[in-house]
PLY file of the C-alpha trace (Angstrom):
ply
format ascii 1.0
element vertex 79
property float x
property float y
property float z
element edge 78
property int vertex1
property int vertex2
end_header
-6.03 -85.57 -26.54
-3.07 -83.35 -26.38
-5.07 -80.95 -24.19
-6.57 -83.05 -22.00
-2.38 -83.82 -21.16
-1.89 -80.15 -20.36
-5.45 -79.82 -17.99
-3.88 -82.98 -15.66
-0.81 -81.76 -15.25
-2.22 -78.10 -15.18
-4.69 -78.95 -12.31
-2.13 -81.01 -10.12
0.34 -78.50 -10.30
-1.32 -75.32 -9.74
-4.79 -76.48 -8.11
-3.54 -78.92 -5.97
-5.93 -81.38 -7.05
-5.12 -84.88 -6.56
-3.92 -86.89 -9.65
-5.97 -90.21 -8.76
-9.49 -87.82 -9.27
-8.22 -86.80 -12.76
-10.60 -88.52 -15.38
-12.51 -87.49 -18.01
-15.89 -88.13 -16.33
-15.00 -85.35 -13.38
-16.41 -82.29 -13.09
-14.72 -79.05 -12.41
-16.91 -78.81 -9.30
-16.45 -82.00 -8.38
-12.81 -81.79 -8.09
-13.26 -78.43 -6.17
-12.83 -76.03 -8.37
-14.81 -72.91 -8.66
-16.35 -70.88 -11.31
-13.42 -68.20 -11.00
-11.02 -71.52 -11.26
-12.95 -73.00 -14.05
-12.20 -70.04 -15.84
-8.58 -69.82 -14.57
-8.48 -73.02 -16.31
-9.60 -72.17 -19.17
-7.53 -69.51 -19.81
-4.71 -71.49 -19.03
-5.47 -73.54 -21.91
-6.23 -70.87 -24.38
-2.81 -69.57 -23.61
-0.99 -72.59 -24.10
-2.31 -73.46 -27.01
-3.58 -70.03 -28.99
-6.86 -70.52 -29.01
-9.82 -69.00 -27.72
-13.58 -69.96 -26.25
-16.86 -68.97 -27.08
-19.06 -68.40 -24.60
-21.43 -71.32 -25.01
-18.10 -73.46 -25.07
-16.87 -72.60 -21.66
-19.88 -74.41 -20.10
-19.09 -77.95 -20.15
-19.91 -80.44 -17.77
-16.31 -82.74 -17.32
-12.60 -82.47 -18.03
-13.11 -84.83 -21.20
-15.32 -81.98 -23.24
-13.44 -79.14 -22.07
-10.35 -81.03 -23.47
-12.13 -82.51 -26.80
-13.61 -78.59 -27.02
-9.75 -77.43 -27.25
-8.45 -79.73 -29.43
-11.10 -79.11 -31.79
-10.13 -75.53 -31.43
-6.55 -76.64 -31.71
-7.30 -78.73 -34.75
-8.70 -75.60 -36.37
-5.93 -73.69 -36.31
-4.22 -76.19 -38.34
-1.95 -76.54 -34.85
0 1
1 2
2 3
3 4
4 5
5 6
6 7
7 8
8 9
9 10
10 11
11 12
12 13
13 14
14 15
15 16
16 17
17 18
18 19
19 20
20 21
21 22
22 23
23 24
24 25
25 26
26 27
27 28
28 29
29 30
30 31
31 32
32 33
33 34
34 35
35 36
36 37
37 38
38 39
39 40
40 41
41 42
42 43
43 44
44 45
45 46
46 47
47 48
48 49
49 50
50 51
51 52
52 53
53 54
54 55
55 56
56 57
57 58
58 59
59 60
60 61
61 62
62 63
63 64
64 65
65 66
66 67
67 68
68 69
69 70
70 71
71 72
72 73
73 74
74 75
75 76
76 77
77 78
């Protein structure tokens, strides 16, 4: 999971979460994040990898689908 890579080091960095809470299983909301930094983080990820979300995909529940969501996406574009 390339992505799910990025979204660790993404929400350490510029969330300030702490790396021991990073696992698949968390939730955005769990780890403190909003829906305005949800989205932040999604964005984030469609610009680092060229891709792009649907609207039913940006509701997952934990790190691990948002991650295996963009590297499907990823996968698509032959990336």
């Amino acid at each position: 999971m390339k992505s799910y890579d990025f979204l660790v080091k993404l929400l350490v960095d510029e969330f300030g979460v702490d790396a021991v809470e990073l696992v698949p299983e968390a939730s955005p909301a769990g780890l403190g994040l909003d829906s305005l930094s949800t989205m932040e983080m999604v964005r984030e990820l469609e610009d680092e990898f060229g891709i792009k979300f649907s609207t039913e995909q940006v509701n997952f529940s934990t790190l691990g689908e948002a991650a295996a969501l963009a590297d499907e996406l990823i996968e698509a574009k032959g990336l």
